[in-house]
C-alpha positions as a LaTeX table, in Angstrom:
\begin{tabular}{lrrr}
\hline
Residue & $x$ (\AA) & $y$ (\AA) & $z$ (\AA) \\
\hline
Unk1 & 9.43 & 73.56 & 75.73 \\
Unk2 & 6.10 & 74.17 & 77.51 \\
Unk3 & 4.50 & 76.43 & 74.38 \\
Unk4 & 5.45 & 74.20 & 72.15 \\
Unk5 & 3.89 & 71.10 & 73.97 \\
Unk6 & 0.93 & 72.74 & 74.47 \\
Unk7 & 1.55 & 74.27 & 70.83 \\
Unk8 & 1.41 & 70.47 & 69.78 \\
Unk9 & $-1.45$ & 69.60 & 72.40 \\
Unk10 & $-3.78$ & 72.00 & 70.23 \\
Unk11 & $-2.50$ & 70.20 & 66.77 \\
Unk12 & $-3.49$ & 66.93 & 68.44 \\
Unk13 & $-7.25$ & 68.00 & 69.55 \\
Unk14 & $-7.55$ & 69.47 & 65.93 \\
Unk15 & $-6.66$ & 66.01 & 64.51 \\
Unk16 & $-9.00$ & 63.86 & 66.25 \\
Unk17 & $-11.76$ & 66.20 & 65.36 \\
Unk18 & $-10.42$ & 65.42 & 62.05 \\
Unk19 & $-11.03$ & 61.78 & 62.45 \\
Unk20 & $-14.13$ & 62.24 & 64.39 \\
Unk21 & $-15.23$ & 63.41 & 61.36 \\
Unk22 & $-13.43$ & 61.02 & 58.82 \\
Unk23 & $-14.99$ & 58.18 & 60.87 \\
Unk24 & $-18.69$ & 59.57 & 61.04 \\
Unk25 & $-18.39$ & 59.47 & 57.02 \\
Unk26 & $-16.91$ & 55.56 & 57.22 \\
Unk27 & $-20.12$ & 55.07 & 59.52 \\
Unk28 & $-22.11$ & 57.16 & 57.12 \\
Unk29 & $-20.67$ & 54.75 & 54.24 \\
Unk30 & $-21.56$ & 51.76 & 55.89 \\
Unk31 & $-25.11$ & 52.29 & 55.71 \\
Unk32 & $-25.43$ & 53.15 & 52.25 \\
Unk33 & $-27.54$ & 51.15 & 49.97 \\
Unk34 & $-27.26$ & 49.76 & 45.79 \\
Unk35 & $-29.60$ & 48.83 & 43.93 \\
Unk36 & $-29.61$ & 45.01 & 42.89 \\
Unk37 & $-30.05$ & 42.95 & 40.21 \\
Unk38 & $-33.72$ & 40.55 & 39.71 \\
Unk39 & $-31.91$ & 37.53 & 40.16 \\
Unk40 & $-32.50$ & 36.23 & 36.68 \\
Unk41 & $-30.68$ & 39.19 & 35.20 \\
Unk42 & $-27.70$ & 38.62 & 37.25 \\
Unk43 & $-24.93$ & 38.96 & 34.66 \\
Unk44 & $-22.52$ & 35.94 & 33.79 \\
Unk45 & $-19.68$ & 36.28 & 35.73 \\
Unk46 & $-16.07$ & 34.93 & 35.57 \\
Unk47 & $-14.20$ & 35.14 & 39.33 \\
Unk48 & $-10.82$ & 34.61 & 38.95 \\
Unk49 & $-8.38$ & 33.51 & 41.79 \\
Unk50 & $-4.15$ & 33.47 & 41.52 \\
Unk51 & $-2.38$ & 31.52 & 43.58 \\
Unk52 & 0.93 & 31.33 & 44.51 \\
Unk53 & 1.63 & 28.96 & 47.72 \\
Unk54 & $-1.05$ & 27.27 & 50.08 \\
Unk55 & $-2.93$ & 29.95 & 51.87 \\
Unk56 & $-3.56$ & 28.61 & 55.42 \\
Unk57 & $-7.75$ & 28.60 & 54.65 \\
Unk58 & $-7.35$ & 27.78 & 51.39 \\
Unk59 & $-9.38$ & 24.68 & 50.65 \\
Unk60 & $-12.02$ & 26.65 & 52.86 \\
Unk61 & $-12.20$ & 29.44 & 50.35 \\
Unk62 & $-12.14$ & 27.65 & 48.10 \\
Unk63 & $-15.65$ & 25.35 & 49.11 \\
Unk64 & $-17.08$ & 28.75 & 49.79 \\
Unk65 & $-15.99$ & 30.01 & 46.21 \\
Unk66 & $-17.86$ & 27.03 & 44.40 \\
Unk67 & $-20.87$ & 27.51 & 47.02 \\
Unk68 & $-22.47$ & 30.51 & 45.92 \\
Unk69 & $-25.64$ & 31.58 & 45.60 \\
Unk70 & $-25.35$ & 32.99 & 42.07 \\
Unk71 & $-27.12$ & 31.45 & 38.93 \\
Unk72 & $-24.26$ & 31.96 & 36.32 \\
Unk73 & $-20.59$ & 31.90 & 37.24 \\
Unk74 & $-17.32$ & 29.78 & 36.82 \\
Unk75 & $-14.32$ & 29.89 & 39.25 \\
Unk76 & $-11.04$ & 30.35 & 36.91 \\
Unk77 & $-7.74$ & 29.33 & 38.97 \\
Unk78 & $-4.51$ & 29.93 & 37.95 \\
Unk79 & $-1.90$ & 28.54 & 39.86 \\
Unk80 & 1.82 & 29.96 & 39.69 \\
Unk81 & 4.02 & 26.04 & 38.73 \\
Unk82 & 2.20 & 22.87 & 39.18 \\
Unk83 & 4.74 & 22.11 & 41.65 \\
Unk84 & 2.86 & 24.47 & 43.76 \\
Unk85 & 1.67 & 23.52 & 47.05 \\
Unk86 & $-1.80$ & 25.21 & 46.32 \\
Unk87 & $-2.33$ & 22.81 & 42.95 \\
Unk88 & $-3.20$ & 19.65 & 45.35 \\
Unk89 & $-5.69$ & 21.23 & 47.44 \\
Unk90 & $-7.40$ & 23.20 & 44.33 \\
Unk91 & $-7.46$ & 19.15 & 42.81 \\
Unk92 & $-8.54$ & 17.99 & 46.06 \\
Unk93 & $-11.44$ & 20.44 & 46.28 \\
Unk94 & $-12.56$ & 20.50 & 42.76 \\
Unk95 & $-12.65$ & 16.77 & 42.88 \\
Unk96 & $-14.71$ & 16.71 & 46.33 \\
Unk97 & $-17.33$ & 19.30 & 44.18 \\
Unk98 & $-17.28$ & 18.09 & 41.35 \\
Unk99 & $-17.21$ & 21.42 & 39.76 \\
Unk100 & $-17.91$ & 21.74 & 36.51 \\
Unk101 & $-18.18$ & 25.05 & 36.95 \\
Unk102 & $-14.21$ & 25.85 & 37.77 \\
Unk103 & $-11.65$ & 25.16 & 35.72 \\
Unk104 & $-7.99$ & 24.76 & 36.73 \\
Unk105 & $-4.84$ & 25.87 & 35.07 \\
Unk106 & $-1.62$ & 26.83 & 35.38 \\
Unk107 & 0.57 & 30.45 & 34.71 \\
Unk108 & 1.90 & 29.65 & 30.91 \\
Unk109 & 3.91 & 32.61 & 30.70 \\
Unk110 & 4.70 & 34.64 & 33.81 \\
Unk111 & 5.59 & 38.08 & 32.62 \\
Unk112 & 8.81 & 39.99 & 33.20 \\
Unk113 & 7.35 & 43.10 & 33.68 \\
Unk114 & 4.65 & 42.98 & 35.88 \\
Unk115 & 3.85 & 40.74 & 38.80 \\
Unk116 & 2.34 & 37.73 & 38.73 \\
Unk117 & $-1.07$ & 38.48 & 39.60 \\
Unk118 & $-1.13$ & 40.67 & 37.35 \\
Unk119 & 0.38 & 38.02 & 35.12 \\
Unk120 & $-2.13$ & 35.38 & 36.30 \\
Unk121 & $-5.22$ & 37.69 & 35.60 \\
Unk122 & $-4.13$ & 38.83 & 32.23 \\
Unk123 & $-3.49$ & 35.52 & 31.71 \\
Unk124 & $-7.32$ & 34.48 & 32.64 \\
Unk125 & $-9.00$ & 37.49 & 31.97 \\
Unk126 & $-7.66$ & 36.91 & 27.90 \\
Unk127 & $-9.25$ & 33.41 & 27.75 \\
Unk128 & $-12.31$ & 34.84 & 27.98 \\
Unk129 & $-15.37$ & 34.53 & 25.80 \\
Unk130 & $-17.62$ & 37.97 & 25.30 \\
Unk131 & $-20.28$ & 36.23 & 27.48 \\
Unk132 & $-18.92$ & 37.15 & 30.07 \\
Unk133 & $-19.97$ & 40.68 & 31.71 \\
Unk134 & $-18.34$ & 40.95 & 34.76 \\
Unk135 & $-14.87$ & 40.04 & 36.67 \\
Unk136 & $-14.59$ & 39.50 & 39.63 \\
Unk137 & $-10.62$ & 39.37 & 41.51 \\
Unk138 & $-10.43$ & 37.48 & 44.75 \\
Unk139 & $-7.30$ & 36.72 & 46.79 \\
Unk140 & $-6.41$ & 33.25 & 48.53 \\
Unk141 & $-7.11$ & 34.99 & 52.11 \\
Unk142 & $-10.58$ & 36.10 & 51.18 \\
Unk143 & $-12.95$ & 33.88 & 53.23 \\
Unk144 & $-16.05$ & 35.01 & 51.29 \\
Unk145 & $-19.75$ & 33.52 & 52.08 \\
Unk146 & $-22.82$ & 32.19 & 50.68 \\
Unk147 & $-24.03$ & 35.74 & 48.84 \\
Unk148 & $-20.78$ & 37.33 & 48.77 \\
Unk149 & $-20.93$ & 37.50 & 45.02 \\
Unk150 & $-24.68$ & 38.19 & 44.45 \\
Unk151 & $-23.40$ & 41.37 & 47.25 \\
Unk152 & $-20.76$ & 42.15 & 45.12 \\
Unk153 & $-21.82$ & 42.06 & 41.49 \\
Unk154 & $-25.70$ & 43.66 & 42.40 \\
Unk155 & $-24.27$ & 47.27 & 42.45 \\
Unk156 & $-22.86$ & 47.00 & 38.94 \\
Unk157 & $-26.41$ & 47.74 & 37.73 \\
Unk158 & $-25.72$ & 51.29 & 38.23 \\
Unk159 & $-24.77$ & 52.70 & 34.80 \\
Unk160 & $-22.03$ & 54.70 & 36.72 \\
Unk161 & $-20.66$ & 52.39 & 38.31 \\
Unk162 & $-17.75$ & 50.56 & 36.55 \\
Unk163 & $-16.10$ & 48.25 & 39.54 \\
Unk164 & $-16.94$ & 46.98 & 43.02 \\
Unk165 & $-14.91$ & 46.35 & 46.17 \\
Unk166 & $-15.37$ & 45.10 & 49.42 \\
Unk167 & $-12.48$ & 44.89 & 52.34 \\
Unk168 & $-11.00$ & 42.95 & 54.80 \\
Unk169 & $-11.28$ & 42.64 & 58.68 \\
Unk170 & $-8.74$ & 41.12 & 60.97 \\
Unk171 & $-9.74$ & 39.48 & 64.23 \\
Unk172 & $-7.92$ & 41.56 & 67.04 \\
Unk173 & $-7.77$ & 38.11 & 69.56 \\
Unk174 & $-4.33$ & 36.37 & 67.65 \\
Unk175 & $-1.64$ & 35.02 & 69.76 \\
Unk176 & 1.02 & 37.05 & 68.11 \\
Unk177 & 1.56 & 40.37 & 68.90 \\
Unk178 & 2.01 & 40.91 & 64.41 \\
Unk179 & $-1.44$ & 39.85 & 64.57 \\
Unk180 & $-2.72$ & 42.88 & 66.49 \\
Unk181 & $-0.56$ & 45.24 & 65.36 \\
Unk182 & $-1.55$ & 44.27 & 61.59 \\
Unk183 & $-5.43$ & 44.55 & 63.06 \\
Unk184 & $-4.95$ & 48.01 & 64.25 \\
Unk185 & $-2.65$ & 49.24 & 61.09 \\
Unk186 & $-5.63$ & 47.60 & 59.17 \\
Unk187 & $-8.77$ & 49.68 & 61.00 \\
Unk188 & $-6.89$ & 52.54 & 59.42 \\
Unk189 & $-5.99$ & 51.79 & 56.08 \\
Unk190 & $-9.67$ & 50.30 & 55.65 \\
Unk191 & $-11.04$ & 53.79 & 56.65 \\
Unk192 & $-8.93$ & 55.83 & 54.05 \\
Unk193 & $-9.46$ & 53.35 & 51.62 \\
Unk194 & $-13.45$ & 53.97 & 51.61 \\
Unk195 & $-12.68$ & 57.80 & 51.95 \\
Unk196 & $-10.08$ & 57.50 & 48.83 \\
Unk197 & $-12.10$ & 54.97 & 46.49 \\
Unk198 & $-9.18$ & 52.80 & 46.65 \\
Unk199 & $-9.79$ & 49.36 & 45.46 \\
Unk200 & $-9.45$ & 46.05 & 47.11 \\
Unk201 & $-8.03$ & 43.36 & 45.01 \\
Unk202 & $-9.34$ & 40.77 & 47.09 \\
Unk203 & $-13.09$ & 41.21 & 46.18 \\
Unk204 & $-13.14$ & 42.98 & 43.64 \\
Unk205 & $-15.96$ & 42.90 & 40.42 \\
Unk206 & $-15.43$ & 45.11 & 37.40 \\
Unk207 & $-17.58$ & 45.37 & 34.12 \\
Unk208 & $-15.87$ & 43.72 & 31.17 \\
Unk209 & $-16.41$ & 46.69 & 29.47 \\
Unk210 & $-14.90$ & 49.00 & 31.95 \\
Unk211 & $-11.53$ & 46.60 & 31.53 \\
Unk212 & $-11.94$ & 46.75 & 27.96 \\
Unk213 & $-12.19$ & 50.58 & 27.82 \\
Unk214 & $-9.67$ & 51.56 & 29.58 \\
Unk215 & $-7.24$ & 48.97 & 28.50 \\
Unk216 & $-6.88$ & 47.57 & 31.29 \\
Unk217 & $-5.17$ & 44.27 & 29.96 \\
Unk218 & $-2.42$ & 45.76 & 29.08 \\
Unk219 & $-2.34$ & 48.45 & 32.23 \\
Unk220 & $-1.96$ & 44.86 & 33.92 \\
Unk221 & 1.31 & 43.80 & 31.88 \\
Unk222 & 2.71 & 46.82 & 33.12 \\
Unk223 & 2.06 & 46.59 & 36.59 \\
Unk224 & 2.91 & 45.74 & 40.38 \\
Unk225 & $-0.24$ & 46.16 & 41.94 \\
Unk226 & $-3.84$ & 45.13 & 40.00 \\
Unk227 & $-6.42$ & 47.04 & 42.15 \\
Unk228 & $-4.68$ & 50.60 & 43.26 \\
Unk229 & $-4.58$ & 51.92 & 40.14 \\
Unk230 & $-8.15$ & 51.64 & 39.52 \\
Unk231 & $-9.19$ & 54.56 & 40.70 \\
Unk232 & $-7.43$ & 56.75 & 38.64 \\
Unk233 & $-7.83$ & 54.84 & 35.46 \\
Unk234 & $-11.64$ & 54.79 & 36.17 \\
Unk235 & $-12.39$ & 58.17 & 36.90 \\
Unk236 & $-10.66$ & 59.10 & 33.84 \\
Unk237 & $-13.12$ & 57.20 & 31.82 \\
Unk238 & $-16.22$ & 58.51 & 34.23 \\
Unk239 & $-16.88$ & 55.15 & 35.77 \\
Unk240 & $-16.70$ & 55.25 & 39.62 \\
Unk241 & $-15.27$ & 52.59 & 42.31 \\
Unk242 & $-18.62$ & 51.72 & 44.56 \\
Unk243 & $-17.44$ & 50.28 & 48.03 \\
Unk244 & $-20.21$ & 47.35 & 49.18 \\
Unk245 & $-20.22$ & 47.41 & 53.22 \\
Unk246 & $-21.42$ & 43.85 & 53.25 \\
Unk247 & $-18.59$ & 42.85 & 51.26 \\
Unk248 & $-16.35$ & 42.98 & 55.17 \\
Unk249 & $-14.94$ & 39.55 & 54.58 \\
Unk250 & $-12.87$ & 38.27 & 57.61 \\
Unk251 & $-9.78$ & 36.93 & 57.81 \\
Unk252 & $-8.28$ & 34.72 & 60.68 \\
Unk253 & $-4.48$ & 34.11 & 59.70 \\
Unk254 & $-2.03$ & 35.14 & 62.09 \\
Unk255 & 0.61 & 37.00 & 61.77 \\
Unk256 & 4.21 & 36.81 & 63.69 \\
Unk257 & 5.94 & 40.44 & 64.30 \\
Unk258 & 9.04 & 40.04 & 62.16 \\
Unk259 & 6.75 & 38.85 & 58.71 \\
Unk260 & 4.53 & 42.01 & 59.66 \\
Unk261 & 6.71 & 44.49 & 58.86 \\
Unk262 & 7.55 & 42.60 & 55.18 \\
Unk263 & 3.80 & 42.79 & 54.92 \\
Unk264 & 3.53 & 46.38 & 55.43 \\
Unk265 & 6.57 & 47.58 & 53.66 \\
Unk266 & 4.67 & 46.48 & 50.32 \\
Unk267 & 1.19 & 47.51 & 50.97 \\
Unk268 & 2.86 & 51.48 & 51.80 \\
Unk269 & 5.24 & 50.71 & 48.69 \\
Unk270 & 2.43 & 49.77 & 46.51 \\
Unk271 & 0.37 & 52.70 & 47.67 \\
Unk272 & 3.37 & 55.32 & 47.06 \\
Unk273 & 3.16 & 53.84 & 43.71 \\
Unk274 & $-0.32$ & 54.17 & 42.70 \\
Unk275 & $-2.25$ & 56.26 & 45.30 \\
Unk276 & $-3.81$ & 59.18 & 43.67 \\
Unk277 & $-3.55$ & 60.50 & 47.74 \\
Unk278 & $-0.66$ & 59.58 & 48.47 \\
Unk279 & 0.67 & 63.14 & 50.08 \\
Unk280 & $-2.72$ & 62.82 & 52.09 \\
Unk281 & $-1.21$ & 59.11 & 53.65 \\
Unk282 & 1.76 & 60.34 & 54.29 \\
Unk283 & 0.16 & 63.44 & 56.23 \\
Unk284 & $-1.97$ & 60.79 & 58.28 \\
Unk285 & 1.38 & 59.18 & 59.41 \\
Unk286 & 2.14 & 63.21 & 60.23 \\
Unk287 & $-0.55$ & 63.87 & 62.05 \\
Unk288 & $-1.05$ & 60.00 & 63.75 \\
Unk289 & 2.80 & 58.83 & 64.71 \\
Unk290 & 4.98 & 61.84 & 64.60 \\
Unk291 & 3.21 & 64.27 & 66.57 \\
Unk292 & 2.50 & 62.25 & 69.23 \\
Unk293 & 5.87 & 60.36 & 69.96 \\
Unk294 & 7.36 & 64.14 & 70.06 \\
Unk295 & 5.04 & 64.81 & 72.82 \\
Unk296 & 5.82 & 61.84 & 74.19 \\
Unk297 & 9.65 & 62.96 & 73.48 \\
Unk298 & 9.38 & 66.09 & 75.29 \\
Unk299 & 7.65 & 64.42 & 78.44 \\
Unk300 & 11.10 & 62.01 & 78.33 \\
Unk301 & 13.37 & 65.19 & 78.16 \\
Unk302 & 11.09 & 66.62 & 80.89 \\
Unk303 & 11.45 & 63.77 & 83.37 \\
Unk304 & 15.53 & 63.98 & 82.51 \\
Unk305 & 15.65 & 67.28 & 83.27 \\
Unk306 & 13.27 & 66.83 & 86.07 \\
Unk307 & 10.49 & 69.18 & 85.11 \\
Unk308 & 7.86 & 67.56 & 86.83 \\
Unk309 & 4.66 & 69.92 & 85.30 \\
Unk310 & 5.69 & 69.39 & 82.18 \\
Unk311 & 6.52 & 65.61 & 81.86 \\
Unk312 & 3.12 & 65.23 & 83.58 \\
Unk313 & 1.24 & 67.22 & 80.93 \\
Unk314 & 2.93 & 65.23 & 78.22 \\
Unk315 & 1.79 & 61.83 & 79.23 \\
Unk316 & $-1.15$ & 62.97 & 80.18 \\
Unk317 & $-2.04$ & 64.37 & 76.31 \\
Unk318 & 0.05 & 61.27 & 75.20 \\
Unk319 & $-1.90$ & 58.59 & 76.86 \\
Unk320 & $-5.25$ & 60.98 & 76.32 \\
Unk321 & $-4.47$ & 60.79 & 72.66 \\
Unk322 & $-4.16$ & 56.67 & 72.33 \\
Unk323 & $-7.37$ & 56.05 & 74.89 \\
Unk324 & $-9.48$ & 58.33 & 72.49 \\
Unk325 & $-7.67$ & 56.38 & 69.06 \\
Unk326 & $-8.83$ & 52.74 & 70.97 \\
Unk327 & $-11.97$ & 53.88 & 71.90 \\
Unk328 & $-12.45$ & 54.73 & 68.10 \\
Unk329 & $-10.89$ & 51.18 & 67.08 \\
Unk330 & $-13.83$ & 49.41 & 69.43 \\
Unk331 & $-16.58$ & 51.45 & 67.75 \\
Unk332 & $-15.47$ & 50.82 & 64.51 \\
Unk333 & $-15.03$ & 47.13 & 65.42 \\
Unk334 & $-18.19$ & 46.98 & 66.69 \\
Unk335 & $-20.01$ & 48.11 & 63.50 \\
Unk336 & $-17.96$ & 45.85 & 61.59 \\
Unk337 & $-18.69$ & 43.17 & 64.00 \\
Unk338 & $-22.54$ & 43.80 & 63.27 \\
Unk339 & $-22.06$ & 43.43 & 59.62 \\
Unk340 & $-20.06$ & 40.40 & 59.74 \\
Unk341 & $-22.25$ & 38.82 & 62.63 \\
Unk342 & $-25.42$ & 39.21 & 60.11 \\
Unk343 & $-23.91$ & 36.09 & 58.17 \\
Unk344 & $-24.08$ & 33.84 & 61.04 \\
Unk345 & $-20.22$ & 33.58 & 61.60 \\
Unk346 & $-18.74$ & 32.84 & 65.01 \\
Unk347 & $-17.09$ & 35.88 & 66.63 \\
Unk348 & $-15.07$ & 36.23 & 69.69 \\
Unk349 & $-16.07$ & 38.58 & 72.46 \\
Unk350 & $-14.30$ & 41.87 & 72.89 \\
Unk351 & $-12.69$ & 42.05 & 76.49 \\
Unk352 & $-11.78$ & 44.60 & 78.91 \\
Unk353 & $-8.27$ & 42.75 & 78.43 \\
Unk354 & $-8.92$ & 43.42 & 74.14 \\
Unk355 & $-8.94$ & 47.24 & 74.67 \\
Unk356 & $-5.86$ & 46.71 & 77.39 \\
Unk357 & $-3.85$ & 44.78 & 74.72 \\
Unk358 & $-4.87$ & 47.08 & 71.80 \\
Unk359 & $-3.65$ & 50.34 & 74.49 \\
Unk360 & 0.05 & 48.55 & 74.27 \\
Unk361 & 0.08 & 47.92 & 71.00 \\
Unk362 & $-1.24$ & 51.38 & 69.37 \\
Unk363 & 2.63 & 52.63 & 69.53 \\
Unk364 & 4.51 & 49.78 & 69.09 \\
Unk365 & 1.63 & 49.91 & 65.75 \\
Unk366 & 2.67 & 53.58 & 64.94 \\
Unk367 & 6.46 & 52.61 & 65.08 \\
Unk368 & 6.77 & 49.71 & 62.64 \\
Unk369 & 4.24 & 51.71 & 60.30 \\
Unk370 & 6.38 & 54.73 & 60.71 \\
Unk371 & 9.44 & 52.50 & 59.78 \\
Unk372 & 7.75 & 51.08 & 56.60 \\
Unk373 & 6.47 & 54.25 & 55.32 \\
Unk374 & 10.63 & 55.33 & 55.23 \\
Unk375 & 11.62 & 51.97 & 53.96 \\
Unk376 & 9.06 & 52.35 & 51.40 \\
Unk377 & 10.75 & 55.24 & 50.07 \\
Unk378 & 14.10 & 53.02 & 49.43 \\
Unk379 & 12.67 & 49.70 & 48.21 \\
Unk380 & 14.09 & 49.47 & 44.66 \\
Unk381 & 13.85 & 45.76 & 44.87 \\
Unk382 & 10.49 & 43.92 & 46.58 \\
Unk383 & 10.83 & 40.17 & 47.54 \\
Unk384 & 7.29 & 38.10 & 48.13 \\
Unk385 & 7.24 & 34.32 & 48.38 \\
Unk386 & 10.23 & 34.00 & 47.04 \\
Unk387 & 9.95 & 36.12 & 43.55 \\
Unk388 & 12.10 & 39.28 & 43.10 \\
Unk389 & 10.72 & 42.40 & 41.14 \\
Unk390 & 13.00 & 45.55 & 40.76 \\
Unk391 & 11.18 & 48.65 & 40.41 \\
Unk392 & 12.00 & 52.06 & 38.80 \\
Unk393 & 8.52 & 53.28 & 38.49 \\
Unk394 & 4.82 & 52.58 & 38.81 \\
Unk395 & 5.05 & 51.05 & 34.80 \\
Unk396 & 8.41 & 49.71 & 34.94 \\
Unk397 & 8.48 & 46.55 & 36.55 \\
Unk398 & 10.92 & 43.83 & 36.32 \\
Unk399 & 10.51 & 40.41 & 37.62 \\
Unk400 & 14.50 & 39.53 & 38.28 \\
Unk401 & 14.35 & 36.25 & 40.13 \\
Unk402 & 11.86 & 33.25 & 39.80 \\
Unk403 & 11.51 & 30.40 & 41.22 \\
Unk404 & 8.64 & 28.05 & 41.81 \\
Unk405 & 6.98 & 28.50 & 45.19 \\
Unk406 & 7.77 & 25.75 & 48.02 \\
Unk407 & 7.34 & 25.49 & 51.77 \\
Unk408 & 7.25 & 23.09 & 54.31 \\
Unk409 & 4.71 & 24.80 & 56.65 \\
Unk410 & 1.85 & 22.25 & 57.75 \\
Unk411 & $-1.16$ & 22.99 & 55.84 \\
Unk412 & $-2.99$ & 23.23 & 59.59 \\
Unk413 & $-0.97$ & 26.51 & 60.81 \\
Unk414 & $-3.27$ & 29.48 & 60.60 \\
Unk415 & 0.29 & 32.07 & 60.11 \\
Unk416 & $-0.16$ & 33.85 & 56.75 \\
Unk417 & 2.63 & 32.79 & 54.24 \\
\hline
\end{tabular}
């Protein structure tokens, strides 16, 4: 038992050199620069926003969406039924505008065999004239600011470069332990997803003629996810997926435990679908969960069997391991802070008690994820707000139960729906 624990010890030091180095590139990435538009050859732009349900900020994003500082745009929402709970407060905040810049309208013909974002942006992206040069997705979460879109379109003038994406950043201070556990799960999958050129669908910007190249319209129909696939669809036409590190847009829903793990069983499900490195995910979860929780198995079995030596050296690499993995989460936090902070938004302090909370939750973290990566191997059927797809493969969809989208949750709660 002692060879292999220190067998596994050696594995361990490997694979934080590993993401020593995985992180110094996600630094390295953060810095990088795009060239930009003159601002009067910023190209007409359509942003398009689905909704399904009243996001807990949405009016917010919503003000911030028809706020930008962006010459030539329009805001095209299409909301699931009319019955919807997020119809009202689009009314309600086109009418405070005045927009005539947005228009407002509602999913005609939500398709069986795709989802229905996808639905809602083939839906949009359709009624569109050939003025229009660029795309831009954005989710109901997505608390974007002033020059998010000037950030996000400006790298598009590279003739290479056929889409945009930013990310999202969770706030680590929630009441809820889901909250932090969906902050740390997050750090990582925002890394890999920088590494990987994986899109983010909820600022994303792609060339109308990258969508009408590739056929992307009808990729859509076909589809459960809108932005994973990109990747691999792009590259096969030689356009590349830029990542903009100003486009960090926070996000301040909550989260309670039991709704996390519904949360997370999709995003792994949707990735096993469409992740061109998907092997390489499932080796993080290796290399990050399962390694460790044996060492911390064998320092159990030691402390049964009363091997003193050898339970000590287990905790000790165990509880090594997850100081060095939150001391990486505060430095990356800290960048991201300094990005985010650059816009003038309102931060809370990191605490002694932050990095105490975030030591806890690291393995309850690894647990759940390591539970949703199986249960993402047996999902045949996926349930979100209330709609029911079945799913034999990454192009056969089915959307088997429908139903227009109500709730009861006050409009004030900050818990993500």
């Amino acid at each position: 038992m002692k060879d292999l624990l220190v067998l596994l010890s050696q594995v361990l030091l490997g694979w934080l050199v590993f993401q020593i180095v995985s992180i110094s590139i996600f630094f390295i990435s953060l810095r990088s620069t795009h060239s930009t538009y003159s601002h009067e050859k910023l190209p007409k732009t359509a942003v398009v926003l689905s909704l399904r349900g009243a996001d807990p900020f949405l009016s917010n994003v919503l003000r911030a969406l028809l706020h930008q500082n962006y010459p030539a745009y329009d805001l095209k929402i299409v909301v699931d039924n009319i019955t919807d709970p997020a119809w009202n407060v689009a009314i309600n905040v086109i009418t405070e505008f005045g927009a005539s810049n947005c228009s407002l309208s509602v999913l005609k013909n939500p398709l069986s065999t795709c989802s229905l974002k996808c639905s809602s942006i083939v839906q949009a992206v359709s009624e569109l004239d050939a003025s229009y040069q660029v795309v831009v997705l954005v989710d109901a979460d997505a608390m974007v600011y002033t020059n998010w879109l000037r950030d996000l379109v400006s790298p598009l003038n590279s003739p290479k470069v056929g889409a945009t994406t930013g990310n999202r950043w969770y706030l680590p201070d929630g009441i809820y332990w889901g909250s932090l556990v969906r902050y740390i799960w997050n750090v990582s999958a925002v890394i890999q997803m920088v590494l990987y050129q994986i899109a983010w669908g909820g600022s994303l910007a792609i060339k109308t003629e990258v969508i009408h190249q590739t056929g992307l319209i009808d990729i859509w129909k076909r589809a459960y996810a809108d932005d994973t696939p990109l990747r691999s669809i792009l590259k096969k036409h030689g356009w590349q997926i830029k990542f903009v590190p100003s486009v960090m847009l926070l996000n301040r829903e909550e989260c309670k435990l039991p709704n996390l793990v519904h949360w997370l069983r999709r995003q792994l499900f949707s990735s096993r679908l469409y992740h061109p490195f998907w092997f390489a995910v499932v080796a993080d979860t290796v290399f990050t969960i399962l390694i460790p929780n044996i060492v911390l198995l064998i320092g159990v079995v030691a402390l049964v069997t009363r091997d003193l030596s050898t339970f000590i050296s287990a905790v000790s690499y165990f509880a090594g391991y997850m100081i060095f993995l939150v001391i990486f989460i505060l430095l990356i936090d800290k960048r991201i802070r300094s990005i985010i902070s650059k816009r003038c938004e309102i931060l809370p302090k990191s605490s002694p008690l932050t990095a105490f909370k975030l030591l806890i939750a690291l393995p309850l973290t690894q647990w759940i994820n390591a539970i949703a990566m199986v249960a993402s191997h047996w999902a045949p059927t996926i349930n979100w707000r209330g709609v029911t797809y079945r799913i034999k493969g990454r192009w056969n969809i089915k959307l088997t139960e429908y139903h227009p989208y109500q709730s009861s949750k006050s409009n004030n709660s900050k818990i993500s729906l």
